[in-house]
C-alpha positions, 0 to 999 in steps of 0.5 A: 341182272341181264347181258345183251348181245348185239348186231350193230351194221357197219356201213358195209353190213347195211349194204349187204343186208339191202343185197340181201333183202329180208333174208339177212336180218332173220338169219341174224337174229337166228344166229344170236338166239343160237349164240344166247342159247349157247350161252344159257347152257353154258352159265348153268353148266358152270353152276354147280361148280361154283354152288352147292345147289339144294334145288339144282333144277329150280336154281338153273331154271333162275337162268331164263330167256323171257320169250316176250322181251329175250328173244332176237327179233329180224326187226328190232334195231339193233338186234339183239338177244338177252340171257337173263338172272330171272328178277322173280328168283334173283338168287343168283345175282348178288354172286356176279359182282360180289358185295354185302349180303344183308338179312332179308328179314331180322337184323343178322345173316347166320353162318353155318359152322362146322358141325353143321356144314363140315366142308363148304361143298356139303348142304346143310341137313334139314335137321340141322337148318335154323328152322329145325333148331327151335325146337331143341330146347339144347340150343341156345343163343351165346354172346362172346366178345368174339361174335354172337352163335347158336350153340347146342349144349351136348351132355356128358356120360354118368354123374360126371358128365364125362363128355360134355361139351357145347357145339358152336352151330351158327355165327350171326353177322350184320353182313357178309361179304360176298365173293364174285362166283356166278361169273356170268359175263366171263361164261357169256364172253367166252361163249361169244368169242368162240361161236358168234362167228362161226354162227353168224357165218352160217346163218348168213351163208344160207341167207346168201344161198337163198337170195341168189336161188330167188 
């Protein structure tokens, strides 16, 4: 998943920038690399306020600009700069839109229960993670007519076996239904909106000064 942004000229921009020479372009391409930078920053600031982040730095690194193909270039028609969900670690883009998550392998997606995640926020223990379970001989797979769950039999005190009980760690799922979190086309816009001009502006006005000092 990738978002552009682009310097399309108007009739009137083509002049200034023929005015202009070779400095103009350059300076619009300065100014929405500085403008994609900005926004970069600002999609991967908004991260752990919608996710609860296990590996905060590598999941902010899957928001990348590829230094071969993302970077506004003085030449390119039209100019433009792109921040991208790096397609390599495409953890994040399922979250911008919303839809079905599906299991990447086997045919059920396992939803942490409260024993195992008490609040939405928490991360899950690593004791506690499926891989971990396995090797409980206590944990058992339960089919009810309410769904199918990894439960994990907690046994009692005494003969009587006071306080015995069944934790209902996982429920499995074909699918889940996911809900637009990332929101990075809203972060992107209004990123835009505040500083492509005053950017764009900028850049210009120092190309403008150079022009006229040559």
């Amino acid at each position: 998943m990738d978002i552009k942004l682009s310097f399309r000229n108007e009739r009137a921009a083509h002049k200034m920038l023929a005015d202009l020479r070779t400095g103009a372009r350059p300076a619009v391409a300065l100014a929405c690399n500085k403008v994609a930078d900005q926004v970069q920053s600002a999609v991967k600031a908004s991260l752990p306020g919608a996710f609860t982040l296990r590996r905060k730095t590598f999941i902010e690194n899957t928001i990348y600009r590829n230094k071969s193909t993302d970077f506004a270039r003085w030449n390119q028609t039209p100019v433009q700069a792109i921040v991208r969900v790096n397609p390599e670690r495409d953890y994040l883009a399922k979250h911008e839109e919303g839809g079905d998550k599906t299991p990447i392998s086997g045919t059920s997606v396992a939803i942490p229960l409260k024993p195992v995640r008490p609040t939405f926020n928490q991360v899950v223990r690593d004791k506690l993670r499926l891989s971990a379970l396995r090797s409980d001989p206590n944990v058992r797979k339960l089919t009810l007519p309410s769904g199918t769950f990894l439960v994990r039999d907690v046994k009692g005190r005494g003969k009587a076996q006071r306080g015995a009980r069944t934790d209902f760690l996982y429920l499995f799922k074909r699918s889940v239904r996911l809900t637009p979190r990332l929101r990075m086309l809203d972060t992107f816009t209004r990123v835009v909106d505040r500083e492509s001009v005053p950017q764009m502006m900028s850049v210009l006005t120092e190309a403008i000064s150079k022009a006229f000092k040559s």
